[in-house]
C-alpha positions as CSV (number, residue, x, y, z in Angstrom):
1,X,157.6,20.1,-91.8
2,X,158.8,17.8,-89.4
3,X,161.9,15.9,-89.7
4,X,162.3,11.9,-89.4
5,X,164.2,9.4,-88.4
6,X,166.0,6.8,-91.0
7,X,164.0,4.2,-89.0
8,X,161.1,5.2,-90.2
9,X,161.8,5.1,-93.9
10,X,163.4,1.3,-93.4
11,X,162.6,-1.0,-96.1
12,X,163.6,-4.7,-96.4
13,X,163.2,-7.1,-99.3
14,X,163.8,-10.6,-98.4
15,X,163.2,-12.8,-101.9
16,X,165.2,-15.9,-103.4
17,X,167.4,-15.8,-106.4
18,X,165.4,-18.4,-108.8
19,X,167.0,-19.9,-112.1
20,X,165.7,-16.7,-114.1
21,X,168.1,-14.4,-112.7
22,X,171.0,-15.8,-112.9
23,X,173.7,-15.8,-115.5
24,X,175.7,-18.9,-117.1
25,X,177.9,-18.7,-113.7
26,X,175.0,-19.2,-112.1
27,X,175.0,-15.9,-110.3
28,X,172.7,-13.6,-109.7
29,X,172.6,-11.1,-112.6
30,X,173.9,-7.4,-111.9
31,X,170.9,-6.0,-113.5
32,X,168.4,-7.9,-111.1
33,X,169.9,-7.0,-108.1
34,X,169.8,-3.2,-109.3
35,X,166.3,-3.3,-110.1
36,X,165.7,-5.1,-106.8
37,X,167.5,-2.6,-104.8
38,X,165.3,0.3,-106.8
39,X,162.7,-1.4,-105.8
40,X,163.4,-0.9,-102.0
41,X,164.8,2.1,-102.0
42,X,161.9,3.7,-104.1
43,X,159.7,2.1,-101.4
44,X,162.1,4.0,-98.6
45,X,162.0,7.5,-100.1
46,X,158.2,7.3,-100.9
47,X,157.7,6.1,-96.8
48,X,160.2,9.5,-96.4
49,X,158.4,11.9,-98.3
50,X,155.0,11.1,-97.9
51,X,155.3,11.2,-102.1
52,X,155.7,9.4,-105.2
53,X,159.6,9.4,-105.2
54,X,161.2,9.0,-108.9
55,X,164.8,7.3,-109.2
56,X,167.4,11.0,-110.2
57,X,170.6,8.7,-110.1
58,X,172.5,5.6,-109.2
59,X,175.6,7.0,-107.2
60,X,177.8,4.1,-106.8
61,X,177.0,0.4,-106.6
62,X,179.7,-1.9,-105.3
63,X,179.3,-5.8,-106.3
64,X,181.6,-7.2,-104.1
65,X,180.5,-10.5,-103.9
66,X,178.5,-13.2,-106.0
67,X,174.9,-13.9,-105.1
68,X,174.7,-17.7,-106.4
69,X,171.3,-19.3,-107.8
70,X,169.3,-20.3,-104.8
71,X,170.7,-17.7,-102.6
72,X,168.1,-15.9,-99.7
73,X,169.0,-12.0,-100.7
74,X,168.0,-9.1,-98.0
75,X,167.8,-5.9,-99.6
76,X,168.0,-3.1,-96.9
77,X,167.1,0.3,-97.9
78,X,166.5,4.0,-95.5
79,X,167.5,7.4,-96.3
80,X,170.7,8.6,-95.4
81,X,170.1,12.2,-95.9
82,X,168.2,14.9,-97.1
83,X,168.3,18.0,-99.2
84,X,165.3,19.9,-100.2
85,X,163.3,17.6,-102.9
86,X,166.1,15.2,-102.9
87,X,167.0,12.1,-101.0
88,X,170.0,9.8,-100.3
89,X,169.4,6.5,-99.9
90,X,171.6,4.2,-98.9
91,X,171.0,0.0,-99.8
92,X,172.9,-2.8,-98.4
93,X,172.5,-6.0,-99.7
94,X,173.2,-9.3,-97.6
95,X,173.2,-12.5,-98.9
96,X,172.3,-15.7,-95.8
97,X,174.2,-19.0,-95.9
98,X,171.6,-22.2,-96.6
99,X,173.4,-23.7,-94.2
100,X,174.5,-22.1,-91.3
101,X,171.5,-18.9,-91.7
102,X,174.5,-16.7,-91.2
103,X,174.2,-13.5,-93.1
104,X,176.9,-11.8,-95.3
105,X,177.2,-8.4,-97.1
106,X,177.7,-9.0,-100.4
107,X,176.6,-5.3,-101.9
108,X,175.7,-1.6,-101.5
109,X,174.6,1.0,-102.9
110,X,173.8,4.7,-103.2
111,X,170.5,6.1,-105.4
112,X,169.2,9.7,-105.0
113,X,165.2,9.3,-105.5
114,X,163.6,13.3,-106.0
115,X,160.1,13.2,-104.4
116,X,157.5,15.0,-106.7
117,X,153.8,15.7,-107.1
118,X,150.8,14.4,-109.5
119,X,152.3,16.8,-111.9
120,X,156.3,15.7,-111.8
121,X,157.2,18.7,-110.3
122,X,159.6,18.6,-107.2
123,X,158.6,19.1,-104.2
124,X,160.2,19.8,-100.3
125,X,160.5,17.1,-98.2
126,X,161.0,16.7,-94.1
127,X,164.5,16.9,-93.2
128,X,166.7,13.9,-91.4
129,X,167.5,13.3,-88.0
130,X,170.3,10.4,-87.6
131,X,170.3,8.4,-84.2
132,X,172.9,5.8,-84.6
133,X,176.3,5.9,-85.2
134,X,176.2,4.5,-88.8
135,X,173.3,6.3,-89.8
136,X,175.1,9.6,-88.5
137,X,178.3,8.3,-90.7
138,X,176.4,8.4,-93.7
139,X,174.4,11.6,-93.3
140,X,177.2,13.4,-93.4
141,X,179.2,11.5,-95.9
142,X,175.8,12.5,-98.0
143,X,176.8,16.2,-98.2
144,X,180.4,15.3,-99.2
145,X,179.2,13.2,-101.7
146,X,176.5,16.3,-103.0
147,X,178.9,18.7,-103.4
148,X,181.3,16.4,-105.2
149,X,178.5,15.7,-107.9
150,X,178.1,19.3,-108.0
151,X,181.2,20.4,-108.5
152,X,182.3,17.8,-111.1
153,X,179.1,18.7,-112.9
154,X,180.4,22.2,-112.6
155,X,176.9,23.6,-110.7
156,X,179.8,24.4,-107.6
157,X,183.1,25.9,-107.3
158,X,185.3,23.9,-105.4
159,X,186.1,26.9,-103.2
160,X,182.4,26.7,-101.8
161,X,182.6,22.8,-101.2
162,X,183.5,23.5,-97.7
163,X,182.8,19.9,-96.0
164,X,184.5,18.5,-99.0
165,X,187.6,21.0,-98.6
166,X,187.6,20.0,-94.9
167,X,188.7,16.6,-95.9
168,X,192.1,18.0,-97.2
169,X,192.7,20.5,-95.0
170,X,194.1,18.9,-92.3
């Protein structure tokens, strides 16, 4: 299996926030923008994997800033990293003034999609080859972040989280 570059996962979601989603503040709610940012990255991991790709987890969302009523929302979704049936993918969400058309990041986030076939049962999936600096960044904050899960969910002792040790062993 060949491996692929983030690029060619890339998904982007431009939409409006409309008078539905939005909560008395009129701000966007939290749980639209998480099912928004699903949405993309599901799209990314199924461009990845060549499969249907089902959501495993929600790793960390950050809502760092408001997205008010009327708001243009970019949601910008490609994998970070790969593991065998597993994906990172990492989301960041930008929000574009009505005025000026400059864009902001207002929001990111981390899911972990598990590619599987007709029958729900995981399968392998190409590998990742980072190109850019960011992209390299988060590929191998991915494994850091894996082996964290798996040692809090006791599946790894923390003796044999070795790029996680290497972070205080310095």
């Amino acid at each position: 299996m060949e491996a692929k570059y983030p690029s060619e996962s890339a998904c982007i979601m431009t939409d409006l926030v409309l008078p539905g989603e939005t909560n008395p503040l009129n701000n966007m709610f939290g749980g639209e923008l998480l099912a928004r940012m699903d949405r993309a990255a599901s799209i990314a991991a199924r461009r990845h994997s060549r499969r249907v790709a089902v959501t495993a987890s929600v790793n960390h969302v950050a809502f760092n800033r408001a997205i008010p009523l009327g708001s243009v929302v970019t949601v910008e979704a490609k994998v970070s990293r790969t593991f065998r049936t597993s994906m990172e993918i990492f989301i960041d969400v930008w929000i574009e003034d009505r005025e000026s058309g400059i864009r902001t990041k207002a929001n990111e986030a981390i899911y972990t999609f598990v590619a599987v076939d007709e029958t729900g049962i995981p399968v392998a999936i190409p590998q990742i080859k980072p190109e850019t600096d960011l992209e390299k960044e988060r590929y191998a904050a991915a494994l850091r972040r894996k082996q964290l899960s798996l040692v809090l969910a006791g599946k790894m002792k923390p003796n044999d989280a070795t790029e996680l040790k290497a972070l205080f062993s310095n």
